[in-house]
C-alpha positions in Angstrom: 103.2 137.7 103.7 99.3 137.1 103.4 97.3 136.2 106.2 95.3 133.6 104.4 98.9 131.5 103.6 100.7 132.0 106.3 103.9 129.9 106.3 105.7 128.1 109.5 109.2 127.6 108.9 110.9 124.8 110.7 114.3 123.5 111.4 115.0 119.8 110.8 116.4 117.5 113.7 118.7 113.9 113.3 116.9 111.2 112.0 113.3 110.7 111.3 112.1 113.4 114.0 111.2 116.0 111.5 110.5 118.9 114.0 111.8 117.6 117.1 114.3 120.1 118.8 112.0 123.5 116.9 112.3 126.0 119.7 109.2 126.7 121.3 107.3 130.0 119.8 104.4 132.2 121.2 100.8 131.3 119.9 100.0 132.6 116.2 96.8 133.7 116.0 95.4 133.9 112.0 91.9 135.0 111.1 89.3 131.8 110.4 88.9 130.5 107.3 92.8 131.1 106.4 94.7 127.9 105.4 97.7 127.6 106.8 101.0 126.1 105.1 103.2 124.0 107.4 107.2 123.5 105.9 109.5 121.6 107.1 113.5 120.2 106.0 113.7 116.7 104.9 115.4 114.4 107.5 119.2 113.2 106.7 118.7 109.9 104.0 115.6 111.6 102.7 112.2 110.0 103.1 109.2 108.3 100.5 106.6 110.7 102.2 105.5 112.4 105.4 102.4 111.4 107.7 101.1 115.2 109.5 98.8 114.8 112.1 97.2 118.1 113.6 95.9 117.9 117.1 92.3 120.3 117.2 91.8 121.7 120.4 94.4 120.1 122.2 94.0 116.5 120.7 89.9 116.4 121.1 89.9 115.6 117.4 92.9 114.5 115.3 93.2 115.7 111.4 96.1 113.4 109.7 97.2 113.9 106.0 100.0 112.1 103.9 101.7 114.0 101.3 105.5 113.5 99.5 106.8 116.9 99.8 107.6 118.5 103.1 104.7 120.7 102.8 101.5 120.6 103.9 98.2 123.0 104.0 95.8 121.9 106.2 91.7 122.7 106.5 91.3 123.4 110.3 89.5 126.5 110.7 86.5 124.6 112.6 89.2 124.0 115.4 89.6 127.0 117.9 93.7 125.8 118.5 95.9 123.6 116.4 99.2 122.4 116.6 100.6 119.9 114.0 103.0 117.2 114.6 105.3 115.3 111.4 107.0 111.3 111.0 108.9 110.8 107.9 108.1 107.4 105.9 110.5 105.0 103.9 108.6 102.1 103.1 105.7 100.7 105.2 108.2 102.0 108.0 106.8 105.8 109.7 109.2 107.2 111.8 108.8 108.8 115.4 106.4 111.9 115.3 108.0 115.1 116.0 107.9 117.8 118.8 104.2 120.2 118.1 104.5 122.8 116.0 104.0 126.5 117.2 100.3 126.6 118.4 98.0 128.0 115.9 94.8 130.2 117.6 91.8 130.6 114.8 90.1 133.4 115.6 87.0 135.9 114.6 84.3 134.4 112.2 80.7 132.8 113.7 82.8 129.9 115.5 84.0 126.8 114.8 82.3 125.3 111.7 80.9 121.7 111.4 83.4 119.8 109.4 80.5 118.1 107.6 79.3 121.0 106.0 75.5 122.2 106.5 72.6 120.3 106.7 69.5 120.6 105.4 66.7 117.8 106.6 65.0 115.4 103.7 62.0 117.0 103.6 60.3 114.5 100.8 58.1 112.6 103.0 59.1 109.4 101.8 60.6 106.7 104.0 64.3 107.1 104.4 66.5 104.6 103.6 69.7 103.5 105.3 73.1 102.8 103.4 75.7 99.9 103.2 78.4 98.9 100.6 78.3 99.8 97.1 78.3 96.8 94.7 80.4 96.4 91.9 83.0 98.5 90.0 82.9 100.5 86.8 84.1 99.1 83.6 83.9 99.5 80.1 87.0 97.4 78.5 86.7 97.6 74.7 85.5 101.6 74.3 82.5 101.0 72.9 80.4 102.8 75.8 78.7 99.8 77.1 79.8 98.2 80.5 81.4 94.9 80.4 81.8 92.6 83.1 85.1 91.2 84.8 85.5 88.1 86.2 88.0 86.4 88.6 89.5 82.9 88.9 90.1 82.6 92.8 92.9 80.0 92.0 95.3 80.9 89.9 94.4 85.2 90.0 93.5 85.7 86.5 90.6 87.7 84.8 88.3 87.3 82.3 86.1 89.7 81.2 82.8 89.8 78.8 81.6 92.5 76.4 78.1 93.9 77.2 75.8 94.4 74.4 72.6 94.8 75.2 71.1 91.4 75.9 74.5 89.5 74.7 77.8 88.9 75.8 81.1 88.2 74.6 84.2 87.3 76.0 87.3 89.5 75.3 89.7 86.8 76.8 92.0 86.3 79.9 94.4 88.8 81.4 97.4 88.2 82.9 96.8 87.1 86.8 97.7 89.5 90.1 98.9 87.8 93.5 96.1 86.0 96.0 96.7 88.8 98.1 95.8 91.8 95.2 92.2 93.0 94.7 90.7 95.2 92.5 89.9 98.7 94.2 88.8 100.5 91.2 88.2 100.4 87.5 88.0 104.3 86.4 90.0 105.2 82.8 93.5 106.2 84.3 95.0 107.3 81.2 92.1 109.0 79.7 91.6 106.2 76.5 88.3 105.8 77.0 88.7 102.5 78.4 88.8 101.1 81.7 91.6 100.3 83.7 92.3 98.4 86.3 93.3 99.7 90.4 94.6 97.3 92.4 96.2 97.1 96.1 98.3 94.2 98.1 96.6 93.7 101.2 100.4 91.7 102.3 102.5 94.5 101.0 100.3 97.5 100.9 101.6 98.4 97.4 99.1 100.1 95.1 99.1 99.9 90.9 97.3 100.3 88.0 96.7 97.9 84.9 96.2 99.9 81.7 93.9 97.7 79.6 93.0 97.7 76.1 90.7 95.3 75.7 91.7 91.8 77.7 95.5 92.9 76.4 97.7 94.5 79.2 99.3 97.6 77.8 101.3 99.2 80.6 100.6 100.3 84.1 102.9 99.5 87.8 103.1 100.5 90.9 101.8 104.0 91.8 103.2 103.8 95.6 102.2 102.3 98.9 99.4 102.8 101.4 100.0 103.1 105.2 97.9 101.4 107.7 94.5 102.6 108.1 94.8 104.4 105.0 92.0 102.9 101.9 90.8 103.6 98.4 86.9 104.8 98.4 86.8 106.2 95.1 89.0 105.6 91.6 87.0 107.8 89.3 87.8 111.6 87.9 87.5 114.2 90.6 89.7 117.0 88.9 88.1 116.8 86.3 91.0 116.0 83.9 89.8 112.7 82.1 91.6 110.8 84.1 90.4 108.9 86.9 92.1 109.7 90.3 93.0 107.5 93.4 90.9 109.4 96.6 92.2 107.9 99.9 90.0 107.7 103.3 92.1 107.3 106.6 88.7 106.6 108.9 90.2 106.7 112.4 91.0 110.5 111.8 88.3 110.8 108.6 91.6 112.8 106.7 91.3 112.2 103.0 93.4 112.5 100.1 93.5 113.1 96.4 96.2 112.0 94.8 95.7 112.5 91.0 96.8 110.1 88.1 98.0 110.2 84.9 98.1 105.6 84.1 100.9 104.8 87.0 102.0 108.4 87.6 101.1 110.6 90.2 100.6 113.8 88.5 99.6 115.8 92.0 98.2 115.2 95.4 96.2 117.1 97.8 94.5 117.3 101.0 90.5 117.4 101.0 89.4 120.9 102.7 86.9 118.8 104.6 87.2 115.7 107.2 85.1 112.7 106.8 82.2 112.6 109.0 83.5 110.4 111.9 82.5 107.3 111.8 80.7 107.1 108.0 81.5 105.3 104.9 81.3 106.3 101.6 78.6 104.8 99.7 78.6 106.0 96.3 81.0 107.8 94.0 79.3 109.7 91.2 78.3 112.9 89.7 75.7 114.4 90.9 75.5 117.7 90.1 76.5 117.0 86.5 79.7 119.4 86.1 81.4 116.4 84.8 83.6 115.5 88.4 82.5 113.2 90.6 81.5 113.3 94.0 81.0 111.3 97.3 78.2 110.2 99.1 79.0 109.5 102.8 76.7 107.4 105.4 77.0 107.6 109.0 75.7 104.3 110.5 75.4 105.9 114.1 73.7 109.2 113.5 71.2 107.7 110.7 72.5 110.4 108.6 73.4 110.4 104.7 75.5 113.3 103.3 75.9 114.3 99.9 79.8 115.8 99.0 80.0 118.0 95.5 83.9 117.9 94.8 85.8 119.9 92.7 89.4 118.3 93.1 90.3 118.7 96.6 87.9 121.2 97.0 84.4 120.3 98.7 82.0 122.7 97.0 78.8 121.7 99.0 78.3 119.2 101.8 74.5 118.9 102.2 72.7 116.0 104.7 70.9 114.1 101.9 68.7 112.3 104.3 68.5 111.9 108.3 66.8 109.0 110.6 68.2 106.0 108.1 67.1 102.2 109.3 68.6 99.3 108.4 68.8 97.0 106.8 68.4 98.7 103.3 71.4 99.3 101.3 73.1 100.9 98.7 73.6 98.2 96.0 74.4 100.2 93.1 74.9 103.9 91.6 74.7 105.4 87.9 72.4 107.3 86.0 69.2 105.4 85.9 67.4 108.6 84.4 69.9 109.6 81.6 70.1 113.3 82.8 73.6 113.3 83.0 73.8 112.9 87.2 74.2 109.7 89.0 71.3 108.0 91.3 71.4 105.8 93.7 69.6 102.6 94.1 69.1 100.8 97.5 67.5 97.3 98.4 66.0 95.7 100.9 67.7 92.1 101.3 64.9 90.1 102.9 61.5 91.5 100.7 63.7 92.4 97.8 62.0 95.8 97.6 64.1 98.6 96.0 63.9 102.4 96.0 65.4 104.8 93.6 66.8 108.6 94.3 67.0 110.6 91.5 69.7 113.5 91.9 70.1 116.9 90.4 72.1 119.8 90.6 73.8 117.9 93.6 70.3 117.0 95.7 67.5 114.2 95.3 65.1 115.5 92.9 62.6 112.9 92.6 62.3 109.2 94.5 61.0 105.9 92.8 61.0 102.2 92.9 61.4 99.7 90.4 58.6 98.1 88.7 60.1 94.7 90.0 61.3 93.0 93.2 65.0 91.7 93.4 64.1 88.4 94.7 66.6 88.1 97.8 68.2 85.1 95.6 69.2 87.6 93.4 72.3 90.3 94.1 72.7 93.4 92.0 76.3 93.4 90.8 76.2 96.6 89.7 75.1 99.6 87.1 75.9 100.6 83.5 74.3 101.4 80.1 74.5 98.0 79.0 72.7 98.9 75.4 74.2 102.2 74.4 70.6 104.2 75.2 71.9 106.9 77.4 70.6 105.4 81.1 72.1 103.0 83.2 70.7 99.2 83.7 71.5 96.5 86.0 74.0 93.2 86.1 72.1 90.6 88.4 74.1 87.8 90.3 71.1 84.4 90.4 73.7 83.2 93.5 72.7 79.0 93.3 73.4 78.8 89.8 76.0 81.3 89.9 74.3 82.9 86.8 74.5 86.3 84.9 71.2 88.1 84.1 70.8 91.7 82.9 67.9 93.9 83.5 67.5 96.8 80.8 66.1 99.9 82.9 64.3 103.1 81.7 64.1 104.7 84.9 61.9 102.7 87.5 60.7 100.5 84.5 62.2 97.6 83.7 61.3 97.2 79.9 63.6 93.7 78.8 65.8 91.4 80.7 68.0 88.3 79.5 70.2 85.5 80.5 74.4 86.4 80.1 75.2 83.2 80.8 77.1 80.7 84.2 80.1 81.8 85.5 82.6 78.4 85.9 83.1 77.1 89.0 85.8 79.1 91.0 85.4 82.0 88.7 83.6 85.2 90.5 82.5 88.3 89.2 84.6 91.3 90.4 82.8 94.0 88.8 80.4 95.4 86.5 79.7 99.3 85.1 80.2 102.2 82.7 83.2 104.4 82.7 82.8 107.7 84.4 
């Protein structure tokens, strides 16, 4: 059997305990860098899933995954020892973790490597610029390439959503309405139409779906599964690379992540991520950067002032660069998409109380080039969110007027904002839930 995918065979015990009762084995020791492939029986009554936590270096620093098969590979060379516990889930419900595994001693390479992936320090000379919560969601409803923009009645749960073109909109209608307690997590193309869908979540009952859309008309969709506690969507767009947008799941008190990948309701695969989230950070952006046509995350880690940039292919984190280092608030992240039309996503931040902006303009994965628009956002204003609102190639801007609770677009070519016009009011007790271009 190869080094690189070693297997660890387990027996079973009663109930939920999945490898309580394993007799105790002597330390395997496996060359870094080798992945290795924990199995174990399925517990009497069978179970939805399986949470595995492995314990780095004795507990110091805690990887946990989720996966439906009782399998699991996990990326842990950067740990000197591991040992990996299992609990059986059926429902919301996780059973009692089992008895450790055999203890697992990585050894040769340079040493344990950081989990985030090298750094390289922003060496531009411009001012760096913190992150916080990217604003809006991606949608473009009817196919024709232009973002549209959805809208939400608080009361009853229903959406509405406008037509984008260019200066004008258009209303495509009313949907059907989701629960008090659903929100939208994502709007990527989940059956690869061309057209946006809808992901959704129930904060009450932790049950995630999908709304295929054509149009304002509800064409299928359901439930996709459930999300344990701690457990969150950070990005619904196409990692694999398949046309299809995925769900990526962040658990941030152990920074494990997941890819589970969709095909409308169905989940075609899933997969661990071979790298931990930085502990601590947020994602801030989900786009392709590099331009291979997958996207990618940007992380920010509040604490250390530190932005890094994540080039995905699937579950596999091709490069894990620092973007930026000494970050200061309050500037934020309001918005990502391809502001430049070269076929990689940007990022634009703001700062809330002047209303200045800046612009960082990636390729190949890096910042290529930083900017600001020709224009403040006046801090009555809030950027909703990105998308090529008149079919030219680069991305433009959805602006919130809060007071009058009033839709404006700005048409961007780059830092230059060459036209901008009134959408129109958004009734009272209607809010806008998202705004952007497929991707």
């Amino acid at each position: 059997m190869s080094a690189r995918a070693h297997r660890l065979s387990v027996t079973a015990a009663a109930a939920l305990a999945i490898l309580a009762g394993a007799p105790a084995q002597a330390a395997i020791e496996l060359a870094r860098g080798t992945l290795p492939i924990f199995r174990w029986a399925p517990p009497a009554g069978g179970a939805d899933g399986y949470v595995v936590e492995g314990l780095c270096n004795g507990g110091a620093r805690v990887i946990e995954s989720l996966v439906f098969e009782p399998e699991a590979v996990l990326r842990a060379d950067f740990c000197d020892t591991l040992t990996v516990r299992v609990a059986a889930t059926r429902g919301r419900e996780i059973g009692p973790f089992s008895a450790p595994s055999e203890l697992i001693v990585f050894v040769g390479g340079d040493g344990p490597a950081d989990p985030g992936g090298p750094g390289v320090e922003d060496e531009t000379g411009e001012p760096a610029l913190p992150s916080g919560q990217p604003g809006g969601v991606a949608l473009d409803f009817d196919g024709d390439g232009r973002g549209d923009v959805l809208l939400r009645d608080e009361a009853s749960g229903a959406f509405e959503i406008w037509s984008l073109a260019g200066r004008r909109a258009e209303s495509l209608g009313q949907t059907p309405a989701l629960p008090p307690s659903a929100r939208v997590v994502g709007s990527g193309d989940a059956n690869g139409d061309g057209r946006a869908d809808l992901l959704h979540v129930d904060d009450t009952t932790g049950e995630l779906g999908v709304w295929l859309l054509h149009g304002s008309a509800l064409i299928g969709g359901g439930s996709i599964g459930q999300l344990l506690p701690g457990w969150q969507v950070v990005s619904h767009a196409d990692h694999d690379g398949d046309g299809r947008a995925d769900a990526l799941l962040h658990h941030a008190a152990s920074g494990g992540l997941e890819l589970w990948s969709l095909d409308g309701p169905e989940i075609v695969a899933t997969a661990s991520l071979d790298h931990m989230a930085p502990a601590g950070a947020v994602a801030v952006g989900s786009g392709d950067y590099d331009g291979d046509g997958r996207a990618d995350l940007v992380w920010n880690d509040g604490e250390a002032g530190r932005l890094t940039t994540w080039l995905l292919d699937g579950a596999r984190v091709k490069a894990a660069t620092t973007t930026a280092t000494g970050l200061r608030a309050p500037w934020q992240v309001v918005a990502g998409g391809d502001f430049d039309g070269n076929g990689s996503d940007d990022l634009l931040w703001q700062h809330p109380a002047t209303g200045q902006t800046g612009l960082w303009f990636f390729e190949n994965g890096g910042v290529a080039a930083q900017g600001r628009l020709d224009v403040r956002v006046h801090p009555r204003l809030r950027v909703i969110g990105a998308a090529d609102h008149d079919g030219d190639g680069s991305d433009d801007l959805l602006i919130h007027v809060r007071a009058r609770n009033r839709l404006l677009v700005w048409l961007l070519d780059g830092t230059t904002r060459r036209s901008r016009a009134r959408l129109g009011d958004v009734a009272p007790g209607w809010s806008v839930a998202g705004v952007g271009q497929v991707r």
